[in-house]
C-alpha positions in Angstrom: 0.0 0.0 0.0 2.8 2.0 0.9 4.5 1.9 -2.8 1.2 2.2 -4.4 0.9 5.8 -2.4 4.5 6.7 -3.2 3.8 6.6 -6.4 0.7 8.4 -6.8 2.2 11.2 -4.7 5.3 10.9 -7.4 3.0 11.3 -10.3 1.3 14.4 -8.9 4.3 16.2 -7.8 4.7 18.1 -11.2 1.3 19.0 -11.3 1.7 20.2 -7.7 4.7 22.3 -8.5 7.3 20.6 -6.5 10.3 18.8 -8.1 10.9 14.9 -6.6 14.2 15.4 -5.7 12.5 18.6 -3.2 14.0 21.5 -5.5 11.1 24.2 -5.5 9.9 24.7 -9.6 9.1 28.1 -11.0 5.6 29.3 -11.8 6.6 29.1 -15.7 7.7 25.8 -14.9 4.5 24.4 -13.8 2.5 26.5 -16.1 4.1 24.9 -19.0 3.6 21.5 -17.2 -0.1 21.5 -17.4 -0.3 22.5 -21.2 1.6 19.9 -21.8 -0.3 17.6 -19.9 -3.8 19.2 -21.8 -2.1 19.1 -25.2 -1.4 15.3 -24.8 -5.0 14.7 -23.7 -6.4 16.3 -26.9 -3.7 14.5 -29.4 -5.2 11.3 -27.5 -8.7 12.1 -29.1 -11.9 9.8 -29.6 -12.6 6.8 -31.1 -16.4 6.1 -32.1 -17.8 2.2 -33.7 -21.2 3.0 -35.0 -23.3 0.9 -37.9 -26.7 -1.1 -39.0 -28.7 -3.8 -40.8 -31.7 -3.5 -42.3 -34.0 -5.8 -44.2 -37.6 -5.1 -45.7 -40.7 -6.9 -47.1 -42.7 -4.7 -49.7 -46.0 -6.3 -51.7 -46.4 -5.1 -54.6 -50.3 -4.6 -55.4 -49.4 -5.3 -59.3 -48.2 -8.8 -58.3 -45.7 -8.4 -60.8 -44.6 -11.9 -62.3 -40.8 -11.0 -61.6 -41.4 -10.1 -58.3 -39.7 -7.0 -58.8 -40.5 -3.4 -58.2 -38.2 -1.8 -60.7 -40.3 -1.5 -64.3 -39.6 -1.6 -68.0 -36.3 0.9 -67.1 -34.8 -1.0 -64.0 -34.6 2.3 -62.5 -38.0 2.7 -60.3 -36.8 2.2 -57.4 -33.5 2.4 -55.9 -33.2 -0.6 -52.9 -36.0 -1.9 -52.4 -36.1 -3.7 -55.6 -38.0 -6.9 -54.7 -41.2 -7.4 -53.7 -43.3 -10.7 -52.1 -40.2 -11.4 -50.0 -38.2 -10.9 -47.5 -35.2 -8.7 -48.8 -31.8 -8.0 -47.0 -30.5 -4.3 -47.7 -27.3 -3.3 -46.3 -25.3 -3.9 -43.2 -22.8 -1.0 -42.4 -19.3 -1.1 -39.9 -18.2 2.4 -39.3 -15.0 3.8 -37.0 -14.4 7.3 -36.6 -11.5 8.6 -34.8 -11.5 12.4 -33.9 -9.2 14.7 -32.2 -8.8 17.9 -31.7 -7.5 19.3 -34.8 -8.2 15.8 -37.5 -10.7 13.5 -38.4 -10.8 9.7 -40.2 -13.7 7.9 -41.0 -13.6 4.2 -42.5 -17.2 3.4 -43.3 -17.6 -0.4 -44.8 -20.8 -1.2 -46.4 -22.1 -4.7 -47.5 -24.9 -6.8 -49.1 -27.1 -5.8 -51.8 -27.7 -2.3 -51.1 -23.7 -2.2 -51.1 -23.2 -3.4 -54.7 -26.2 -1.0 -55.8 -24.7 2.1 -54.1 -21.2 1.1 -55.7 -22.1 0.3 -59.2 -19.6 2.6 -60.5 -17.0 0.1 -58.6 -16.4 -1.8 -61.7 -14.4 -4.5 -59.8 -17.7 -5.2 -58.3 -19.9 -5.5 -61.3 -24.0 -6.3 -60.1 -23.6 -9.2 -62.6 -21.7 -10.9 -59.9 -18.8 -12.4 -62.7 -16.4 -10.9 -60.2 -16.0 -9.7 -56.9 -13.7 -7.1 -54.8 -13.0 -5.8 -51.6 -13.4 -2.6 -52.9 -17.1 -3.2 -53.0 -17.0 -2.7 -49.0 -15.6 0.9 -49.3 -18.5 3.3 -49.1 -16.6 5.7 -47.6 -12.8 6.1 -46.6 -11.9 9.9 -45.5 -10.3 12.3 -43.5 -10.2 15.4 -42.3 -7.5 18.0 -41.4 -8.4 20.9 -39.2 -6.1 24.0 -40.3 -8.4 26.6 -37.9 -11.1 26.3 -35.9 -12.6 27.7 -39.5 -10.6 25.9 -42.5 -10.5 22.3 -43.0 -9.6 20.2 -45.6 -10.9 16.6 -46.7 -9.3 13.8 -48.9 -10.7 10.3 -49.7 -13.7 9.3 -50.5 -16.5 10.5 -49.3 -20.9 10.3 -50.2 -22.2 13.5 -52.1 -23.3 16.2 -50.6 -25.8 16.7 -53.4 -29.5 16.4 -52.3 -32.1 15.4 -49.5 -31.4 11.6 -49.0 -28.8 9.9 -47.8 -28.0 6.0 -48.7 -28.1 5.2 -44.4 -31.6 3.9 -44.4 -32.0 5.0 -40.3 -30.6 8.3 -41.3 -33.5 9.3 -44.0 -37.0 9.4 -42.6 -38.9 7.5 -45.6 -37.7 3.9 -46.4 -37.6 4.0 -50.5 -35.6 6.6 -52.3 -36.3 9.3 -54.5 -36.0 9.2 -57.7 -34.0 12.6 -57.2 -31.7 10.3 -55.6 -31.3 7.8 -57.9 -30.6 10.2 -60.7 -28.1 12.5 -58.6 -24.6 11.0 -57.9 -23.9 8.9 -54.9 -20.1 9.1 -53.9 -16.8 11.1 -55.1 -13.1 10.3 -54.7 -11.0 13.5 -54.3 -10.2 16.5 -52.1 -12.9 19.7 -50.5 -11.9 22.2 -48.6 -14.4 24.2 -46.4 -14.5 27.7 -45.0 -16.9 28.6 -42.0 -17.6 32.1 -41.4 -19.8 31.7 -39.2 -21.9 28.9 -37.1 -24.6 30.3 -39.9 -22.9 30.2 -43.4 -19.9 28.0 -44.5 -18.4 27.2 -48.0 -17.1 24.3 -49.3 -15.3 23.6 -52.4 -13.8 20.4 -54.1 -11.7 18.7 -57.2 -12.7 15.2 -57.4 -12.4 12.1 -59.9 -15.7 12.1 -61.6 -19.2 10.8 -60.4 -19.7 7.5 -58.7 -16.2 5.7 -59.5 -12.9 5.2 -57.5 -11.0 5.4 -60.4 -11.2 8.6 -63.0 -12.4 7.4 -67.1 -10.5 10.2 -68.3 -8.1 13.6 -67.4 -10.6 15.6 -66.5 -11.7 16.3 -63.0 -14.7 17.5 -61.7 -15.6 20.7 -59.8 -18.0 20.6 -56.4 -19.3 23.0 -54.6 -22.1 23.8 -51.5 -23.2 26.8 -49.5 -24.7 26.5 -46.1 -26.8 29.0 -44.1 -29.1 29.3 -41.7 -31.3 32.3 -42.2 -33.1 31.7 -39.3 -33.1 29.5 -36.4 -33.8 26.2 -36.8 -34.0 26.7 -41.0 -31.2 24.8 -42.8 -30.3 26.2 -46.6 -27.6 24.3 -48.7 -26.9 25.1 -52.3 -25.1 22.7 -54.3 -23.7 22.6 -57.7 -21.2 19.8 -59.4 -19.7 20.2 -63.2 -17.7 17.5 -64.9 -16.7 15.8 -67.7 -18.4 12.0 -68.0 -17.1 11.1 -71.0 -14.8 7.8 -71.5 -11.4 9.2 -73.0 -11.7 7.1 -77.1 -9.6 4.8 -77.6 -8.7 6.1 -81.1 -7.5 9.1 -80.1 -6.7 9.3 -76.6 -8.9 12.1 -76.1 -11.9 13.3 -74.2 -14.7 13.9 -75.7 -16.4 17.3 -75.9 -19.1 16.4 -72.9 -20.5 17.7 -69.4 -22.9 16.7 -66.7 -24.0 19.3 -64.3 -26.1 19.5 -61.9 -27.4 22.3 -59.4 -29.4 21.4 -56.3 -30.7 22.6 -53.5 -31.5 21.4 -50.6 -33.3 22.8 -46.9 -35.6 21.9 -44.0 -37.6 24.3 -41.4 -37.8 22.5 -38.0 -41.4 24.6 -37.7 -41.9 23.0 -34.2 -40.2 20.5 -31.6 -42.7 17.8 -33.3 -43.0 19.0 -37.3 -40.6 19.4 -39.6 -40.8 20.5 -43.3 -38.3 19.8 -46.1 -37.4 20.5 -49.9 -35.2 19.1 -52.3 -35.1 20.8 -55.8 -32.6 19.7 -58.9 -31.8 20.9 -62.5 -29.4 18.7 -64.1 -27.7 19.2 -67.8 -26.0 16.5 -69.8 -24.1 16.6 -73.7 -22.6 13.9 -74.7 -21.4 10.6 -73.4 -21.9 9.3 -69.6 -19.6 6.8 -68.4 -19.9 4.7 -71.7 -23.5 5.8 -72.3 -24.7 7.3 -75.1 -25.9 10.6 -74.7 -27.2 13.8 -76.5 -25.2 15.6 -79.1 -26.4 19.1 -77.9 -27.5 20.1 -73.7 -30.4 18.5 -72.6 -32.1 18.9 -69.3 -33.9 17.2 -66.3 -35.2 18.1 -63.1 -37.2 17.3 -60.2 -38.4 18.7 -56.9 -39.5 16.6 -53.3 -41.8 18.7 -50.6 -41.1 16.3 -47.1 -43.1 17.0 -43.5 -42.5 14.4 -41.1 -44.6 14.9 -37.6 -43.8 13.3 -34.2 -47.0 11.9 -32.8 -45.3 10.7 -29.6 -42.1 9.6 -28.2 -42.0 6.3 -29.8 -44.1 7.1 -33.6 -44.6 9.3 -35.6 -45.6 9.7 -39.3 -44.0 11.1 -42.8 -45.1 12.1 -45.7 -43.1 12.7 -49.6 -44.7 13.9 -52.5 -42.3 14.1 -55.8 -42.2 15.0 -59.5 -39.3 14.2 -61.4 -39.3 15.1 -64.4 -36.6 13.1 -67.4 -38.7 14.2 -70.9 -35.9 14.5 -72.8 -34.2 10.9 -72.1 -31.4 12.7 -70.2 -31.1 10.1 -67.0 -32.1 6.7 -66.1 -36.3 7.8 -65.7 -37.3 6.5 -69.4 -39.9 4.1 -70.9 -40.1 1.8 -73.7 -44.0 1.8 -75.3 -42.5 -0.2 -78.3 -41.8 -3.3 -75.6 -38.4 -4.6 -74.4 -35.6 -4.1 -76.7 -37.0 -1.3 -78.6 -35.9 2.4 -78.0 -36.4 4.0 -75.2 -38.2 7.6 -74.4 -37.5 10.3 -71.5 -40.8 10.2 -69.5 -42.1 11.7 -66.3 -43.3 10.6 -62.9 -45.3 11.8 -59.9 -44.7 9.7 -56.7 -46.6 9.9 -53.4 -44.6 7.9 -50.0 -46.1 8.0 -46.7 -43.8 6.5 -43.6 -44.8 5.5 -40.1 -41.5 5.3 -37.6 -42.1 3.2 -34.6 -38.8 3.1 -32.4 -38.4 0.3 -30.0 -35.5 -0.7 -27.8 -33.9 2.5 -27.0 -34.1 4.1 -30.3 -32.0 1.2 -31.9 -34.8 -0.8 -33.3 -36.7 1.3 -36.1 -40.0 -0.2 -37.7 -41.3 1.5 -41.1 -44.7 0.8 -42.0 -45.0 2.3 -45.9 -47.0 3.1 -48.8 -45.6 4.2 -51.9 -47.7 4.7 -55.4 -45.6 5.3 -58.3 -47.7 7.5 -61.6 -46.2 7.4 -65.3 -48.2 8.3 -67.8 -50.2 6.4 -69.9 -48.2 4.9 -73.4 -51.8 4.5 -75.0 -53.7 1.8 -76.7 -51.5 -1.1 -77.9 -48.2 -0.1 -76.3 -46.6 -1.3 -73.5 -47.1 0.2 -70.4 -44.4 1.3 -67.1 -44.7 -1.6 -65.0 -45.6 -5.4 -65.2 -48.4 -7.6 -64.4 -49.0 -11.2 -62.7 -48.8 -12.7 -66.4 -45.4 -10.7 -66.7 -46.8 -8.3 -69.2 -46.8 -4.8 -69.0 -50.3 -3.3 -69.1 -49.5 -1.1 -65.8 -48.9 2.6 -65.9 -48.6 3.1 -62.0 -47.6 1.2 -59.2 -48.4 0.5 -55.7 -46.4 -0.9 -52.7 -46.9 -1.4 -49.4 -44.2 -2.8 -47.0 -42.4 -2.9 -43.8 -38.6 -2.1 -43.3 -36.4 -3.3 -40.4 -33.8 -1.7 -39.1 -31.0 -1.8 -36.2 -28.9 0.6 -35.2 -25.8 0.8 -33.1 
C-alpha cells in the first residue's frame, strides 16, 4: 500500500509544482507543465464504432410476375427492388477517430444495397462475374483541421448533393427518391471548407468524376455547396457539381467534348419540436457521353423537386409524408420508358410519386419499424403499347404502381 501511495504522490508532484528530488519549480515551470499535460490529452482524441442492418418486405399490389419493383427501365426504385419477400438491404461497420485538430472515418458497407450504391466500382460488377474488396468501401476519408474555421478533406466520401442519404436509419422515408437515384452517390478527391460563421460555411472540391474510385478520363470534376441558416432552426444548402463523364476514345486518346451538371438545392424548417418541413429541388444538364452511355449531341435537361413533412406523434411514432415529381422528358437520366416493348428504344418520361412512412422506435431508439406506402404514376403509353410496370402474367399493361411494406432496421 505503501508503494502504491508513493507513487501516486510521485505522479502528482509536477502538477503540484514541486520537483521529486525537493527543488522548489518556477511558476513558468508548472505553467508549461499542465499544457503539456492538456495538449497530450487532446492529441489522445476519440474513437467512435457505430453501424446497422436493415432488411424489408414490400407487396407489390401489381403482383408483378418477376417479383420485382423496378419497371420496364430498371430504375423505379432504388433498394427496395423486390417485392413478395423478404429482402436483406445493407449492413454497415463504421469507425471514426476524432481529435482535436483531425478526423478519419472508414465506413464499410455490404450486401445488396452495397453493390447498388457502388455500381460505379467496376471491380464489383451487379452481374456478380467478379467480386472485390473494394465493394465494401462506401466511404474512406479524413479530415485536417487548419483553424477552428478551414479544414480540408481527402478520400472518399458520399455527395453532398441532395435530401437523401444511402443510411436507411438516417433518411425518414424507407424507398428513395428518384431525385436520388438520378443524382450522384459518392466522389473520390479533395474539399476544402471555410466557415464564417456557425450560420454560413463554403465548401469547395476537385474530385475524380461521379460515382467511380478510379477517373475514365483527365478531366476532374468541380464541387461546390453553401450552407446557411437564415433563421433558427432553417437549414439552406446550395449545391452545384460540373464535370466531364465522357470515356477518353480509344482512337484518339482524347476526351470527348461532354459535361454533366447539376445544381441542387437542398433545406428543411424544423417549424416545431414535433414538425418538420423539407425540400429538395434539382436541374441537371447532360451533352454527350456518360460513363460509356450514349448521350445527346447538344444540352439537354432534367429536373425534379420533393416537398417532405415528417410529424412526431409521440415519443416512440410518428408519421411522414413525400410527394415528388421528377421530371426526365428529354431521355437525359435513367427515368425512361419503352411503349414499343423490351428491346426497342427508349423515351425520356415523367413521374409523380406519393410515399407515406410510419416510424415506430423500440429498444432504446435502436430498433426502427417503417410501416410504408408508396404509389408510383407514369403516364399512360396508350392503346396497344406497352405500359411502365408489369403484371402477374409478366406483361406490361400497368402505368402506376403501388407498394406497401415494412422495413427493419437496427442501429448501433
Amino acid at each position: 500500500m505503501k508503494k502504491v501511495y508513493c507513487t501516486v504522490l510521485s505522479l502528482m508532484f509536477p502538477l503540484l509544482g514541486f520537483a521529486e528530488s525537493g527543488e522548489k519549480k518556477t511558476k513558468s515551470d508548472t505553467l508549461t507543465t499542465v499544457a503539456e499535460v492538456k495538449e497530450d490529452e487532446e492529441s489522445k482524441g476519440t474513437f467512435a464504432f457505430s453501424g446497422y442492418l436493415d432488411s424489408y418486405y414490400m407487396a407489390n399490389f401489381n403482383k408483378p410476375l418477376s417479383r420485382s419493383n423496378m419497371g420496364a427501365a430498371g430504375t423505379a426504385r432504388v433498394f427496395d427492388r423486390k417485392s413478395g419477400q423478404f429482402s436483406l438491404g445493407l449492413v454497415q461497420a463504421k469507425a471514426v477517430y476524432t481529435n482535436a485538430k483531425s478526423e478519419a472515418v472508414v465506413d464499410l458497407t455490404f450486401g445488396p444495397n452495397a453493390d447498388y450504391g457502388n455500381y460505379g466500382n467496376l471491380l464489383s460488377p451487379l452481374d456478380g462475374s467478379k467480386t472485390g474488396t473494394a465493394l465494401a468501401i462506401k466511404q474512406a476519408y479524413f479530415t485536417y483541421k487548419f483553424t477552428d474555421k478551414f479544414s480540408m478533406t481527402a478520400g472518399q466520401f458520399g455527395t453532398h448533393i441532395g435530401y437523401e442519404v444511402i443510411d436507411a436509419p438516417a433518411n425518414y422515408n424507407y424507398s428513395l427518391s428518384n431525385l436520388f437515384n438520378n443524382g450522384p452517390f459518392y466522389h473520390a478527391g479533395l474539399k476544402a471548407t471555410y466557415a464564417f460563421s456557425d450560420k454560413a460555411s463554403l465548401m469547395l472540391g476537385v474530385v475524380n468524376n461521379v460515382d467511380g474510385l478510379g477517373d475514365n478520363n483527365r478531366k476532374k470534376g468541380l464541387i461546390g455547396q453553401f450552407f446557411f441558416s437564415p433563421v433558427a432552426n432553417w437549414n439552406v444548402y446550395v449545391n452545384a457539381i460540373t464535370s466531364n463523364e465522357a470515356n477518353v476514345d480509344e482512337a484518339t486518346g482524347k476526351e470527348p467534348d461532354a459535361f454533366y451538371r447539376v445544381f441542387d438545392l437542398t433545406t428543411s424548417y424544423q417549424v416545431t419540436e414535433n414538425f418538420l418541413l423539407g425540400l429538395n429541388a434539382a436541374y441537371g444538364m447532360q451533352k454527350g457521353e456518360y460513363q460509356g452511355y450514349a448521350g445527346p449531341e447538344d444540352s439537354e435537361s432534367w429536373g425534379g423537386v420533393a416537398v417532405y413533412a415528417n410529424t412526431k406523434i409521440s415519443d416512440n411514432f410518428g408519421i411522414g409524408a413525400r410527394y415528388e415529381y421528377f421530371n426526365n422528358d428529354n431521355g437525359v437520366r435513367g427515368v425512361l420508358a419503352y411503349p414499343g416493348g423490351a428491346g426497342t428504344a427508349a423515351i425520356g418520361t415523367k413521374v409523380n410519386s406519393v410515399t407515406l412512412t410510419g416510424n415506430i422506435t423500440l429498444a432504446d431508439g435502436h430498433i426502427l419499424l417503417k410501416p410504408e406506402f408508396r404509389l408510383d404514376a407514369y403516364p399512360k403509353a396508350g392503346t396497344g403499347k406497352s405500359e411502365q410496370f408489369e403484371d402477374s402474367d409478366g406483361a406490361f399493361t400497368k402505368s402506376s404502381q403501388t407498394t406497401f411494406g415494412l422495413a427493419f432496421i437496427y442501429k448501433f
